[in-house]
HTML snippet that shows the backbone in 3Dmol.js (N, CA, C, O; Angstrom):
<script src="https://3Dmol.org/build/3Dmol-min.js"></script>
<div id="view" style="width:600px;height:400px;position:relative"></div>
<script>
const pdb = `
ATOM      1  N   UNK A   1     -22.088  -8.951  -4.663  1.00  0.00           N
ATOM      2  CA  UNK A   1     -21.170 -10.063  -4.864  1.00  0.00           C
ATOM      3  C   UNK A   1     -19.850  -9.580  -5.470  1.00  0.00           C
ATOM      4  O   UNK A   1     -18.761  -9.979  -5.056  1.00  0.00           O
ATOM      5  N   UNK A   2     -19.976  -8.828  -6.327  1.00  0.00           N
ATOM      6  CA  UNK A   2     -18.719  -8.351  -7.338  1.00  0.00           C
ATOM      7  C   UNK A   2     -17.731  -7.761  -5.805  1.00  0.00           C
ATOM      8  O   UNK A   2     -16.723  -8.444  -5.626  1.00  0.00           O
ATOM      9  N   UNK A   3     -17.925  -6.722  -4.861  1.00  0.00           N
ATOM     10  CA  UNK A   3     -17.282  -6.194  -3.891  1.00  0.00           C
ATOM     11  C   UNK A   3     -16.456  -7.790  -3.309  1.00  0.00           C
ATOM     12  O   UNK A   3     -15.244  -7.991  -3.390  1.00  0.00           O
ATOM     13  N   UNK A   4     -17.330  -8.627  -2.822  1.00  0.00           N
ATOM     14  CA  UNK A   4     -16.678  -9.633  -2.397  1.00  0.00           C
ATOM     15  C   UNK A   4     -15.158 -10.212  -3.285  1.00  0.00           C
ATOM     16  O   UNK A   4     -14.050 -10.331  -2.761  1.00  0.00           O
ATOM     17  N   UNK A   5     -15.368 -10.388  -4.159  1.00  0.00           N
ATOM     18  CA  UNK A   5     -14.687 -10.942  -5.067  1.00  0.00           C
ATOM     19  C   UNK A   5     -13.401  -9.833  -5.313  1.00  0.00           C
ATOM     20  O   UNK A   5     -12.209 -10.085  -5.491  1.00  0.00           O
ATOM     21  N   UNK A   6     -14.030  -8.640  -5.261  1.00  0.00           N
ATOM     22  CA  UNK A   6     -12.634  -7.073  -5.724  1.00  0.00           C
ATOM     23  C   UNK A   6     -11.954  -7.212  -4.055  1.00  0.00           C
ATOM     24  O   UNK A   6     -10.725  -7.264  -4.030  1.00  0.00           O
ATOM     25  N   UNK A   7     -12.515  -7.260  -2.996  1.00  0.00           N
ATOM     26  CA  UNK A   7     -11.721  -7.888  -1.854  1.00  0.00           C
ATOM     27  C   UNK A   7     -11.133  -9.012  -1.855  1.00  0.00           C
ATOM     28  O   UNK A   7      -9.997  -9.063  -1.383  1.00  0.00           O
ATOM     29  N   UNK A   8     -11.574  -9.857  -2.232  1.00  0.00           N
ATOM     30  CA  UNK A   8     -10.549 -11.142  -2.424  1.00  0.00           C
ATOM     31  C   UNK A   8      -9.293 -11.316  -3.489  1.00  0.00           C
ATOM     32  O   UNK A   8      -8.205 -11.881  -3.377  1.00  0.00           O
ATOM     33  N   UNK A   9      -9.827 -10.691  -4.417  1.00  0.00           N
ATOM     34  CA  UNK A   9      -8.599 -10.522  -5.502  1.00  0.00           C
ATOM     35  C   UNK A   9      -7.292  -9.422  -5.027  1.00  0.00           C
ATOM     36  O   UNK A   9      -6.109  -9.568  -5.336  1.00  0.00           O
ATOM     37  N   UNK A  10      -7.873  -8.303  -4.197  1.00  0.00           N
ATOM     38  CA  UNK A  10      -6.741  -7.581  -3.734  1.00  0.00           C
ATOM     39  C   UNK A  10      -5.915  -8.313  -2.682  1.00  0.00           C
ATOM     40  O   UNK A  10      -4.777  -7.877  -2.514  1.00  0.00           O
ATOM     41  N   UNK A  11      -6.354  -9.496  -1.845  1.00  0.00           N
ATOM     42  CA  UNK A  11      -6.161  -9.873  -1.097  1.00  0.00           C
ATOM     43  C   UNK A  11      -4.706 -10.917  -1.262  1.00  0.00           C
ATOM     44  O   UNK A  11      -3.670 -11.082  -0.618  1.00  0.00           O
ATOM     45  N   UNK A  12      -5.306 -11.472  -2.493  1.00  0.00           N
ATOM     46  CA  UNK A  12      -4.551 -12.380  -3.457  1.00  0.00           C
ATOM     47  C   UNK A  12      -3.302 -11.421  -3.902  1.00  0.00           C
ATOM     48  O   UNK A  12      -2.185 -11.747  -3.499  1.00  0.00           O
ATOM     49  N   UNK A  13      -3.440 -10.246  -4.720  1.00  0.00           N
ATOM     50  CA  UNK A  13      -2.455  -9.222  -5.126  1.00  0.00           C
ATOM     51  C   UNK A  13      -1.586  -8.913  -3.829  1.00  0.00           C
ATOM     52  O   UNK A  13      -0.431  -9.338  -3.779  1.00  0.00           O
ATOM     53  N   UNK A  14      -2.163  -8.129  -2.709  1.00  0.00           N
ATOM     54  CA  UNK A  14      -1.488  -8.120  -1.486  1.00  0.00           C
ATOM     55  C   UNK A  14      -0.207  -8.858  -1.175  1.00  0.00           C
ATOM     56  O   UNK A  14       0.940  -8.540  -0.858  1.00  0.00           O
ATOM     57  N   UNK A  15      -0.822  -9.885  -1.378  1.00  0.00           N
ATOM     58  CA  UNK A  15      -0.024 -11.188  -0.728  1.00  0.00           C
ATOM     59  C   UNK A  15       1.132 -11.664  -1.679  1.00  0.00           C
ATOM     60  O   UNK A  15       2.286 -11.971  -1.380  1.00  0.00           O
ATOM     61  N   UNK A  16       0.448 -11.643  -3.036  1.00  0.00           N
ATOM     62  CA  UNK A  16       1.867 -11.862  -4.030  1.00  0.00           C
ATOM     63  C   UNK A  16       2.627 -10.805  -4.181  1.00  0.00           C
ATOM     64  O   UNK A  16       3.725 -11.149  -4.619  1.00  0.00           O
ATOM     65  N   UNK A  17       2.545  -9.724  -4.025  1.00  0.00           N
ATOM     66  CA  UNK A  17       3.601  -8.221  -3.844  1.00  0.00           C
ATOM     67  C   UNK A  17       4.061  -8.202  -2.504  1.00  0.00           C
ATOM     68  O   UNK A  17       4.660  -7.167  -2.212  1.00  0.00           O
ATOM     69  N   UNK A  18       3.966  -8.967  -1.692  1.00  0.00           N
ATOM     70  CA  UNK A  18       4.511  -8.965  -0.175  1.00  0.00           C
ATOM     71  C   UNK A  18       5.551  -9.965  -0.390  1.00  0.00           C
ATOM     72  O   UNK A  18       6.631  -9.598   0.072  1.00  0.00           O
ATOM     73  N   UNK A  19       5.574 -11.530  -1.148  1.00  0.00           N
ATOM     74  CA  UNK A  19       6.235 -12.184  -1.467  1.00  0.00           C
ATOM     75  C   UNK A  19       7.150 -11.875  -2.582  1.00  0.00           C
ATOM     76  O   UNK A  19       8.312 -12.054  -2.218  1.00  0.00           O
ATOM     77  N   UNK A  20       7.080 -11.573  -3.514  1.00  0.00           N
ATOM     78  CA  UNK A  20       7.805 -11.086  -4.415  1.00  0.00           C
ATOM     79  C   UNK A  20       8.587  -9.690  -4.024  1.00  0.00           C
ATOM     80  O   UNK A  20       9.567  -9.485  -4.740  1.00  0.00           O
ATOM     81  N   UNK A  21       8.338  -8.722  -3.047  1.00  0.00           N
ATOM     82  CA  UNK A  21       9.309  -7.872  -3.098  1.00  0.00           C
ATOM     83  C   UNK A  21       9.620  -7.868  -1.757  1.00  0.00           C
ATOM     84  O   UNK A  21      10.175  -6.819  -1.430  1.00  0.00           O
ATOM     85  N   UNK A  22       9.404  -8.978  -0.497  1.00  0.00           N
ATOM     86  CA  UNK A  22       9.112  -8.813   0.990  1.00  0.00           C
ATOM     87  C   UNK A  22       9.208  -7.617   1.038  1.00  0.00           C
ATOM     88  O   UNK A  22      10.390  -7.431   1.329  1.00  0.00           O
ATOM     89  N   UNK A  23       8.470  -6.163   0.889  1.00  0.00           N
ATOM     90  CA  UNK A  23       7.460  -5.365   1.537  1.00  0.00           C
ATOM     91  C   UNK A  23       7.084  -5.728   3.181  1.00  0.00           C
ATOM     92  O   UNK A  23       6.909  -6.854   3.648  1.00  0.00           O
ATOM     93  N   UNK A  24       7.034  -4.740   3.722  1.00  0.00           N
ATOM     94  CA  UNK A  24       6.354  -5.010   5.043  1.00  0.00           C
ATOM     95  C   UNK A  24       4.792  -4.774   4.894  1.00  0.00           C
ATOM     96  O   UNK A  24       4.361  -4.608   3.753  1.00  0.00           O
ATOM     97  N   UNK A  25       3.942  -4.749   5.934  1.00  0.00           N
ATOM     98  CA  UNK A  25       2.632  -4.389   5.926  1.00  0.00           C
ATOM     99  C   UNK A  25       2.170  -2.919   5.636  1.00  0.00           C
ATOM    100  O   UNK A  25       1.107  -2.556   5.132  1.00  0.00           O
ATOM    101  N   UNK A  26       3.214  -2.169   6.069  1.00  0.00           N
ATOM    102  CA  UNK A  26       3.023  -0.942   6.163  1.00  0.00           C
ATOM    103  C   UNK A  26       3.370  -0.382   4.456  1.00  0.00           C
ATOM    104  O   UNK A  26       2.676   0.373   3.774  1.00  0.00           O
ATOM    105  N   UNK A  27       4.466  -0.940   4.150  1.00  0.00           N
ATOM    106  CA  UNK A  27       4.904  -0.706   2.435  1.00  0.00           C
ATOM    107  C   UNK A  27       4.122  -0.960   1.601  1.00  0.00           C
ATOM    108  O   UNK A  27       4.019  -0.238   0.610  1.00  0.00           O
ATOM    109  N   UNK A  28       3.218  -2.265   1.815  1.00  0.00           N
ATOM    110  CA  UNK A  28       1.933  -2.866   0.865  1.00  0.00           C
ATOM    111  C   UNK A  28       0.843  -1.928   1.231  1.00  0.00           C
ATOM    112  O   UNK A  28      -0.144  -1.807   0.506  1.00  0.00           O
ATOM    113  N   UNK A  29       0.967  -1.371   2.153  1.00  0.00           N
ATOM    114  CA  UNK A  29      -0.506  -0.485   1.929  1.00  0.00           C
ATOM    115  C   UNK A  29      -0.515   0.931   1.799  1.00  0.00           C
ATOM    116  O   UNK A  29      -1.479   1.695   1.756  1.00  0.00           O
ATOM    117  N   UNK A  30       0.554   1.137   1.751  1.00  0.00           N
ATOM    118  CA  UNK A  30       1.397   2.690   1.032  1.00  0.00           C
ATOM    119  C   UNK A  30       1.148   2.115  -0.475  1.00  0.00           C
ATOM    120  O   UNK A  30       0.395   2.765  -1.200  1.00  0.00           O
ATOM    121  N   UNK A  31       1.482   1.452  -0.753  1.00  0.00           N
ATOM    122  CA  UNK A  31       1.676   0.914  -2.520  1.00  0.00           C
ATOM    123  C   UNK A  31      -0.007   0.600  -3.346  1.00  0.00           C
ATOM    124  O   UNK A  31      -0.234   0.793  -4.540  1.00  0.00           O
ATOM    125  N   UNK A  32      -1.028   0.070  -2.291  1.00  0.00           N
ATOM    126  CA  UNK A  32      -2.009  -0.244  -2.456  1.00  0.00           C
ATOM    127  C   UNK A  32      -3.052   0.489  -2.190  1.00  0.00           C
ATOM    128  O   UNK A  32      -4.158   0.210  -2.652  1.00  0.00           O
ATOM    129  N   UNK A  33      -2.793   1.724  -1.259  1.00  0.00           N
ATOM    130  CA  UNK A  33      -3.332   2.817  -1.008  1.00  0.00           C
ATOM    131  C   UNK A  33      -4.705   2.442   0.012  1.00  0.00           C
ATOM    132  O   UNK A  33      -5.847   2.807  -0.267  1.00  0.00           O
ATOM    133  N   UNK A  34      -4.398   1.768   1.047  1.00  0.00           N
ATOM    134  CA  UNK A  34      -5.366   1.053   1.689  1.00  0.00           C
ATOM    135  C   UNK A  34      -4.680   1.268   3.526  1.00  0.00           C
ATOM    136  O   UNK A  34      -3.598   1.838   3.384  1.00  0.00           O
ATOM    137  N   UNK A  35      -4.861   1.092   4.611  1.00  0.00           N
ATOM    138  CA  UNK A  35      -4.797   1.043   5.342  1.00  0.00           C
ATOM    139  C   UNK A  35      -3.745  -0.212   5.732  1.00  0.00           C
ATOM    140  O   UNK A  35      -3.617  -1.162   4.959  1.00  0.00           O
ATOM    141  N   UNK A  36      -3.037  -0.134   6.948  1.00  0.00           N
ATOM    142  CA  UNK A  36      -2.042  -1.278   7.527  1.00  0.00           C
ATOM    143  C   UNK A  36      -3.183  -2.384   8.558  1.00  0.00           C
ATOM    144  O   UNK A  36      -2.994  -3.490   9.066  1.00  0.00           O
ATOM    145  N   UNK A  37      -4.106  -1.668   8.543  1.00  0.00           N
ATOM    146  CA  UNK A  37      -5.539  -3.329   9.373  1.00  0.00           C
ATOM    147  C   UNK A  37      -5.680  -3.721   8.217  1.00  0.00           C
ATOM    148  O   UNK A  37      -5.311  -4.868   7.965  1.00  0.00           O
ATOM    149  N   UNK A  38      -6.198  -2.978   7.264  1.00  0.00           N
ATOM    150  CA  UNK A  38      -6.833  -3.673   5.300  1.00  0.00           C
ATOM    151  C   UNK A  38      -5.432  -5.151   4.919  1.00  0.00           C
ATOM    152  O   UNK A  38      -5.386  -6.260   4.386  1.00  0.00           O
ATOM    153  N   UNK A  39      -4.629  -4.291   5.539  1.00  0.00           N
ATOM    154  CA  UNK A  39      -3.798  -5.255   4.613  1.00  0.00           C
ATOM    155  C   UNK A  39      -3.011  -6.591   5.595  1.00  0.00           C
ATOM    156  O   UNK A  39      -2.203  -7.452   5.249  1.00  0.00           O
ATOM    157  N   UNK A  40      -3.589  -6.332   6.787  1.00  0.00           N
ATOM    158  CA  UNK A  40      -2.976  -6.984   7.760  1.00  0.00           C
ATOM    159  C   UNK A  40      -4.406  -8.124   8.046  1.00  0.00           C
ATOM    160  O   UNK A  40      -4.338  -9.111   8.779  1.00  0.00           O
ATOM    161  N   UNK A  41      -5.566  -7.718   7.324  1.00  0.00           N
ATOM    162  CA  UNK A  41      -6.669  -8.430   7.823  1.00  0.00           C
ATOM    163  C   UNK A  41      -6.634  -9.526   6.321  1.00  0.00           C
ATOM    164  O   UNK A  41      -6.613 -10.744   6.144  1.00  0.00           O
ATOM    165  N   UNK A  42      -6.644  -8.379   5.491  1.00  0.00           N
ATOM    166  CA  UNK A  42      -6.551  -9.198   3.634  1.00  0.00           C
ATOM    167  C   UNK A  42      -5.927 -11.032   3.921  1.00  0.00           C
ATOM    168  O   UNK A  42      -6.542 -12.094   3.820  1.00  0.00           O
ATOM    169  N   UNK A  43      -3.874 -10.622   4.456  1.00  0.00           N
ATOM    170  CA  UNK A  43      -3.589 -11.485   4.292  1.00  0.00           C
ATOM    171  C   UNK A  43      -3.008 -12.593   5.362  1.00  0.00           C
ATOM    172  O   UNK A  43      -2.258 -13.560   5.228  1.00  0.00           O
ATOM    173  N   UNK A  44      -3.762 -11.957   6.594  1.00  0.00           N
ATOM    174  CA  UNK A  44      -4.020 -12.912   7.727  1.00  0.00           C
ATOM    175  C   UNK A  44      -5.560 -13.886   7.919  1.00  0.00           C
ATOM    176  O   UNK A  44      -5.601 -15.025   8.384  1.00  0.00           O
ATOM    177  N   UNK A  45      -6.442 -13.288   7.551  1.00  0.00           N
ATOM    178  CA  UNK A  45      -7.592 -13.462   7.734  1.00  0.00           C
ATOM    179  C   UNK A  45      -7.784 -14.084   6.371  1.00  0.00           C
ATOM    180  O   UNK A  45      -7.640 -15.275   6.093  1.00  0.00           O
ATOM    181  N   UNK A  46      -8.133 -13.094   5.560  1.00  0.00           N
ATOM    182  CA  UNK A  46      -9.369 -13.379   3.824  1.00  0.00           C
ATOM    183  C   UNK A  46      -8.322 -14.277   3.732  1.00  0.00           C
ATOM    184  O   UNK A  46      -8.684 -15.330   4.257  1.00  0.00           O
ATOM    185  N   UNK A  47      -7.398 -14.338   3.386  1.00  0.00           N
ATOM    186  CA  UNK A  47      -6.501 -15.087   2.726  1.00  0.00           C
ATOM    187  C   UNK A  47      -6.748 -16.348   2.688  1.00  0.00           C
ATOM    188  O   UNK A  47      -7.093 -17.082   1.763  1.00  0.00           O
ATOM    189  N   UNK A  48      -6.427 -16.631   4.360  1.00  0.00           N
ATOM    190  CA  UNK A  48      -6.359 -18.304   4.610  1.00  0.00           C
ATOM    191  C   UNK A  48      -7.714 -19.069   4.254  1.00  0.00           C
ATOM    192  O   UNK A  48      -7.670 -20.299   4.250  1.00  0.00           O
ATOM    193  N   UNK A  49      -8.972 -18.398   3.942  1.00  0.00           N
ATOM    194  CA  UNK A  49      -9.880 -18.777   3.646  1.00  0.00           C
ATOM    195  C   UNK A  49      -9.880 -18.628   1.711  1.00  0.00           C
ATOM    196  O   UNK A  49     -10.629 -19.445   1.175  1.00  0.00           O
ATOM    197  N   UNK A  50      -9.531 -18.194   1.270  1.00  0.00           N
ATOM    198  CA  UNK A  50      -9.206 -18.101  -0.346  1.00  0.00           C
ATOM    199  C   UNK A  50      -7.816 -19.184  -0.882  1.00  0.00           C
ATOM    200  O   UNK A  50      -7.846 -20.045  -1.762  1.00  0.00           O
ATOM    201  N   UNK A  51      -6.815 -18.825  -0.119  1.00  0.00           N
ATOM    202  CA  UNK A  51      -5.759 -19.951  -0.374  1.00  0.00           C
ATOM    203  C   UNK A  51      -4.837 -19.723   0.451  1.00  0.00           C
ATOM    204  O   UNK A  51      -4.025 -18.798   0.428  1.00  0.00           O
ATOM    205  N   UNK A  52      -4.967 -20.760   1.377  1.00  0.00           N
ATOM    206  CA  UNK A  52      -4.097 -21.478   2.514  1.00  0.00           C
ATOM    207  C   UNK A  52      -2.684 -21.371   2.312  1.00  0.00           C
ATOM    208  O   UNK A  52      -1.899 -20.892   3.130  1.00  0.00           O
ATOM    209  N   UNK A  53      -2.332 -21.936   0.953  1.00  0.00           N
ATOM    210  CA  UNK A  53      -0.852 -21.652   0.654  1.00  0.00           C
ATOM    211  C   UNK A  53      -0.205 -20.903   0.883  1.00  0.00           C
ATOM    212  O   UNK A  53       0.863 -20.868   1.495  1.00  0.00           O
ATOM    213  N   UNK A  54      -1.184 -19.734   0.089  1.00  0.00           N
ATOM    214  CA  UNK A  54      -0.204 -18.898  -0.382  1.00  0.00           C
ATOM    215  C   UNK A  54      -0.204 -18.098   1.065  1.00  0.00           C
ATOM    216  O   UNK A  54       0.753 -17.359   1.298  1.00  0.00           O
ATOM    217  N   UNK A  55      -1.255 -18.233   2.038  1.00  0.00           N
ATOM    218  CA  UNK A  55      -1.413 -17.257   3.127  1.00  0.00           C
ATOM    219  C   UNK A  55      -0.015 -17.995   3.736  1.00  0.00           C
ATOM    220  O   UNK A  55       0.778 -17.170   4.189  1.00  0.00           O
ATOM    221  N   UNK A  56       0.269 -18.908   3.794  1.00  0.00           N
ATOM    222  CA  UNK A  56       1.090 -19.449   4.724  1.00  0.00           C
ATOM    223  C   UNK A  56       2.528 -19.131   4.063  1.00  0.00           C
ATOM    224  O   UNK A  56       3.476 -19.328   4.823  1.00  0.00           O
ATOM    225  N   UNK A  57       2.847 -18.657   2.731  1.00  0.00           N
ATOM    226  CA  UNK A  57       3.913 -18.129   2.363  1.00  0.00           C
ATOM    227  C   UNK A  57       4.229 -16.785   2.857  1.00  0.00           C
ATOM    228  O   UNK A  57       5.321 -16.585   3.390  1.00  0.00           O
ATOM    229  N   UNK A  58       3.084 -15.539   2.682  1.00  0.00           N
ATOM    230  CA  UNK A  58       2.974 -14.406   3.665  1.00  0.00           C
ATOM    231  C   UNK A  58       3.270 -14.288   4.553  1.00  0.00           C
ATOM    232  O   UNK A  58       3.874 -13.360   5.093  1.00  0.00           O
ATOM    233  N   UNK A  59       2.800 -15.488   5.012  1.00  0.00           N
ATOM    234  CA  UNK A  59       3.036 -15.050   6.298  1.00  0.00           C
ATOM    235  C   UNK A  59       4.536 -15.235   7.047  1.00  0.00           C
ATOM    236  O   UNK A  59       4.986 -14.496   7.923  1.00  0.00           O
ATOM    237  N   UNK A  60       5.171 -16.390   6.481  1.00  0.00           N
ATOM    238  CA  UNK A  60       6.778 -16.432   6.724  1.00  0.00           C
ATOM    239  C   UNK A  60       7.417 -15.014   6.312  1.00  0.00           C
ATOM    240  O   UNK A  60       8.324 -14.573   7.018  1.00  0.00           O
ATOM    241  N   UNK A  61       6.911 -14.179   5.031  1.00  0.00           N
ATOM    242  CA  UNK A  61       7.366 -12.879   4.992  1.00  0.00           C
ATOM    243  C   UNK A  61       7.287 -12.029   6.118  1.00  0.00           C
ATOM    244  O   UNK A  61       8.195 -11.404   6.665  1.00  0.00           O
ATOM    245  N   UNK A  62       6.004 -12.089   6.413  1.00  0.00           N
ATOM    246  CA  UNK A  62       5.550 -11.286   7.408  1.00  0.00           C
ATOM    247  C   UNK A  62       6.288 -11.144   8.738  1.00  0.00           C
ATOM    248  O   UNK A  62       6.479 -10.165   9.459  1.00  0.00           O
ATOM    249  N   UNK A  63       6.671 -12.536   8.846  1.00  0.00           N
ATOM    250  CA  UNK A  63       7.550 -12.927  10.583  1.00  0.00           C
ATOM    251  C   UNK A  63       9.133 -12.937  10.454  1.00  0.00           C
ATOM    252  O   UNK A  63       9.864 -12.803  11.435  1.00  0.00           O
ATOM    253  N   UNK A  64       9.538 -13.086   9.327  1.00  0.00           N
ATOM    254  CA  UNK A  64      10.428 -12.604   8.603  1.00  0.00           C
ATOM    255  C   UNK A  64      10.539 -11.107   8.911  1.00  0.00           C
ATOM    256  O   UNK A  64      11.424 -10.788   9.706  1.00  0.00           O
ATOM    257  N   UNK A  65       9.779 -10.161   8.403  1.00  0.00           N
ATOM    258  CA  UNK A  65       9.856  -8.368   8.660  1.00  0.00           C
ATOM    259  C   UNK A  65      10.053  -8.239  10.222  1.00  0.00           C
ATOM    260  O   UNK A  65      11.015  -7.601  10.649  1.00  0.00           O
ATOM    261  N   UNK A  66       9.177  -8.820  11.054  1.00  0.00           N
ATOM    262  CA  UNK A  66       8.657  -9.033  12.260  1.00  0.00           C
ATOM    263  C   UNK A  66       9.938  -9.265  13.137  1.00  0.00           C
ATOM    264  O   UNK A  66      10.217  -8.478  14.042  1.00  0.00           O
ATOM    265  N   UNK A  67      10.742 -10.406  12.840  1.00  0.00           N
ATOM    266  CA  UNK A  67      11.941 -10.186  13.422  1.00  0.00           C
ATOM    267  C   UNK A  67      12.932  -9.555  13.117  1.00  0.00           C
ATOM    268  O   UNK A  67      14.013  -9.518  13.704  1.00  0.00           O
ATOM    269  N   UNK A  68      12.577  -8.978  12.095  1.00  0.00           N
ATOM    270  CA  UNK A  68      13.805  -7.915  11.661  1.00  0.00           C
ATOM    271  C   UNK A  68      13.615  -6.576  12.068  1.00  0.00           C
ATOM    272  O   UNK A  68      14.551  -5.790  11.917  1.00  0.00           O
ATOM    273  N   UNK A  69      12.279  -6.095  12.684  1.00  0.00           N
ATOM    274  CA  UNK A  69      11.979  -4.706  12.720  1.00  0.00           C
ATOM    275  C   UNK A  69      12.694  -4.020  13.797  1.00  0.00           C
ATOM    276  O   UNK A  69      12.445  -2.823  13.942  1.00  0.00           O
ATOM    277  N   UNK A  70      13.535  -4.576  14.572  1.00  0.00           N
ATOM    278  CA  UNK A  70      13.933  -3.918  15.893  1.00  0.00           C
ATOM    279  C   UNK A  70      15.472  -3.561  15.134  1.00  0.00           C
ATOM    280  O   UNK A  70      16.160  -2.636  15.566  1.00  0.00           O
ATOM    281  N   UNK A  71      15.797  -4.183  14.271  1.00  0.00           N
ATOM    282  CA  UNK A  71      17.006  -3.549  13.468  1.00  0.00           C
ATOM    283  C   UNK A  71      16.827  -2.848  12.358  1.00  0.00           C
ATOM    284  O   UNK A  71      17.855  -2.598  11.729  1.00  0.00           O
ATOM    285  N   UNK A  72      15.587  -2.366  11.834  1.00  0.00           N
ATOM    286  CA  UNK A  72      15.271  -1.331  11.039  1.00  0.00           C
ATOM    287  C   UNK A  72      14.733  -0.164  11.780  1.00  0.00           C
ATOM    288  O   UNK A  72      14.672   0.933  11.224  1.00  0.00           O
ATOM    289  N   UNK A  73      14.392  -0.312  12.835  1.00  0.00           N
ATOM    290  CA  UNK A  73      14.202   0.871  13.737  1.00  0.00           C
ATOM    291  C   UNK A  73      15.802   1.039  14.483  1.00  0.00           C
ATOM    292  O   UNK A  73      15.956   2.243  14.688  1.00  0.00           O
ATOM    293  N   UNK A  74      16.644   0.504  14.804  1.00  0.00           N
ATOM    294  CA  UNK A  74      18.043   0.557  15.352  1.00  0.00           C
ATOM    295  C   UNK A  74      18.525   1.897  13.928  1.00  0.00           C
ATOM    296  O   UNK A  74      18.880   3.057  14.132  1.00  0.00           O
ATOM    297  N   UNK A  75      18.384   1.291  12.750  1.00  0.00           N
ATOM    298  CA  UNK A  75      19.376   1.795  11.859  1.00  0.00           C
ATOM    299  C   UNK A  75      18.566   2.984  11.714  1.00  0.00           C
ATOM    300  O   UNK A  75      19.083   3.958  12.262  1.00  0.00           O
ATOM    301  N   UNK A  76      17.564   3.189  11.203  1.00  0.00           N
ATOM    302  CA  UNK A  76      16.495   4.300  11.081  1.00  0.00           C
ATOM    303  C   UNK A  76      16.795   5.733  12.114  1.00  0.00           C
ATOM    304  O   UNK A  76      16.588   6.856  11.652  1.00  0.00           O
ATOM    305  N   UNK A  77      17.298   5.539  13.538  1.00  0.00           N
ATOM    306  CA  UNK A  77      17.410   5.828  14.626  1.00  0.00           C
ATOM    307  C   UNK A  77      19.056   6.436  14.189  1.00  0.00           C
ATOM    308  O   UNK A  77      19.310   7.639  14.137  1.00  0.00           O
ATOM    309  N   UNK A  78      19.926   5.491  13.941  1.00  0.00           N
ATOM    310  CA  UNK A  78      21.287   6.163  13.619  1.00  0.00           C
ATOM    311  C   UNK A  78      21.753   7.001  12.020  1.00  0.00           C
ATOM    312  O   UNK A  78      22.757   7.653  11.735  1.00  0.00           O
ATOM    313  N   UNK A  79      20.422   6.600  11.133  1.00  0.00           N
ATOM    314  CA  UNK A  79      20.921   7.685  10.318  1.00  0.00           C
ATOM    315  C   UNK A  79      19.919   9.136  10.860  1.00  0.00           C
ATOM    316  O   UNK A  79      20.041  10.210  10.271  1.00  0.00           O
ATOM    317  N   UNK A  80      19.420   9.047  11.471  1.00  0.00           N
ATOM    318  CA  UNK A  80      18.473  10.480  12.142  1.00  0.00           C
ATOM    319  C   UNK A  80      19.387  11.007  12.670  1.00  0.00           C
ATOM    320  O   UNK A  80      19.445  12.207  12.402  1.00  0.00           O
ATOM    321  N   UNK A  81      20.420  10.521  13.545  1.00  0.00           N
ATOM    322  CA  UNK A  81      21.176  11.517  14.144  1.00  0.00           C
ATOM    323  C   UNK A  81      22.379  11.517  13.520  1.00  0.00           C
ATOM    324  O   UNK A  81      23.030  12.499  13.876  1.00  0.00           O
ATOM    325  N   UNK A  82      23.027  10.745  12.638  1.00  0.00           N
ATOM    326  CA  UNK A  82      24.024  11.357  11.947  1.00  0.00           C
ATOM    327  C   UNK A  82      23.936  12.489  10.637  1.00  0.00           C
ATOM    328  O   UNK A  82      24.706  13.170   9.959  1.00  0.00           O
ATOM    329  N   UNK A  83      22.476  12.212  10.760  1.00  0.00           N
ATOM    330  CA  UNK A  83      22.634  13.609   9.651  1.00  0.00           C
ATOM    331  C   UNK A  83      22.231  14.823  10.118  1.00  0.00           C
ATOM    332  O   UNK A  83      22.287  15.906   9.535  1.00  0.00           O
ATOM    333  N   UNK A  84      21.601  14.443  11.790  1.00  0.00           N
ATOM    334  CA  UNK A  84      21.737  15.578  12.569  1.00  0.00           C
ATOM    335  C   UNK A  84      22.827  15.986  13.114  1.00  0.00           C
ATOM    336  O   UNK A  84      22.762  17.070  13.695  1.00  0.00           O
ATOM    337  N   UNK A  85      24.232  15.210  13.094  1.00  0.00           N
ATOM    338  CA  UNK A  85      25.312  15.703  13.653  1.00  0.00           C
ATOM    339  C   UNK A  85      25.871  16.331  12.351  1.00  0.00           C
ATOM    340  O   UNK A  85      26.466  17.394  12.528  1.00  0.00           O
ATOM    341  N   UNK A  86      25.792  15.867  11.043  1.00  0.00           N
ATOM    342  CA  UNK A  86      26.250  16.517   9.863  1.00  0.00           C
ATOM    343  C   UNK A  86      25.691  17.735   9.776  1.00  0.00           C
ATOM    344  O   UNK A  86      26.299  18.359   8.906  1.00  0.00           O
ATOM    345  N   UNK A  87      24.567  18.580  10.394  1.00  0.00           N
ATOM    346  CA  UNK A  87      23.804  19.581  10.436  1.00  0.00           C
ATOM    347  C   UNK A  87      24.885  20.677  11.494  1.00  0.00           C
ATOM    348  O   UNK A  87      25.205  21.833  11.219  1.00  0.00           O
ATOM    349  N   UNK A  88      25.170  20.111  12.377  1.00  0.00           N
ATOM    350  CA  UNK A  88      25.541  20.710  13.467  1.00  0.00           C
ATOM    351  C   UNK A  88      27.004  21.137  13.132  1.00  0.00           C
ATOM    352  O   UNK A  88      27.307  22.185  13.703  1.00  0.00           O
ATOM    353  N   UNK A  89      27.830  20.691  12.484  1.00  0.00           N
ATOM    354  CA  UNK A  89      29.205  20.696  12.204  1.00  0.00           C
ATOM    355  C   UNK A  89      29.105  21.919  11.593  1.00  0.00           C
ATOM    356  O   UNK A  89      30.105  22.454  11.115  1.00  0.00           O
TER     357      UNK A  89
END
`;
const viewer = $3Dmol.createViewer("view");
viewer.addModel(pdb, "pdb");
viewer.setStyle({}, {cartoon: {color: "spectrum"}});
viewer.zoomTo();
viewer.render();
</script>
C-alpha cells in the first residue's frame, strides 16, 4: 500500500513543479530522476484519478509546451549552427 501512495504523491509533486515552473515533460523527469512515460503517465493518467483539478491545470501546461515545441526546436537548431559558424571563422 505505502508504494501506492509514494506513486501518487510524486504524481501530485510532478504536477505542481510542472505548474509552478512550466517545465516540459522531459525537464520534470530530468529533475525527478524518473523517466518521460513515468511522468507523462503520473500526470495524464494517476492524476486525473487523485485530483481532477489539478490534472486539468497540467495539462494546459503541458499543451501549452506542446504548441510551443516546434519553436524550441527552430531556435535550438539556430544556435547549433551559429556557434558552429563561430567555430569556423
Amino acid at each position: 500500500m505505502e508504494r501506492n501512495s509514494s506513486i501518487e504523491e510524486r504524481a501530485v509533486n510532478l504536477a505542481h513543479y510542472i505548474i509552478d515552473s512550466k517545465d516540459t515533460v522531459r525537464g520534470a523527469a530530468k529533475k525527478f530522476g524518473v523517466s518521460k512515460s513515468t511522468v507523462h503517465k503520473d500526470v495524464s493518467e494517476r492524476l486525473l484519478k487523485i485530483n481532477p483539478i489539478l490534472a486539468h491545470d497540467v495539462r494546459k501546461i503541458l499543451n501549452e509546451n506542446k504548441a510551443e515545441r516546434h519553436i524550441r526546436g527552430g531556435m535550438a537548431t539556430k544556435m547549433k549552427y551559429s556557434h558552429h559558424d563561430k567555430q569556423a571563422i
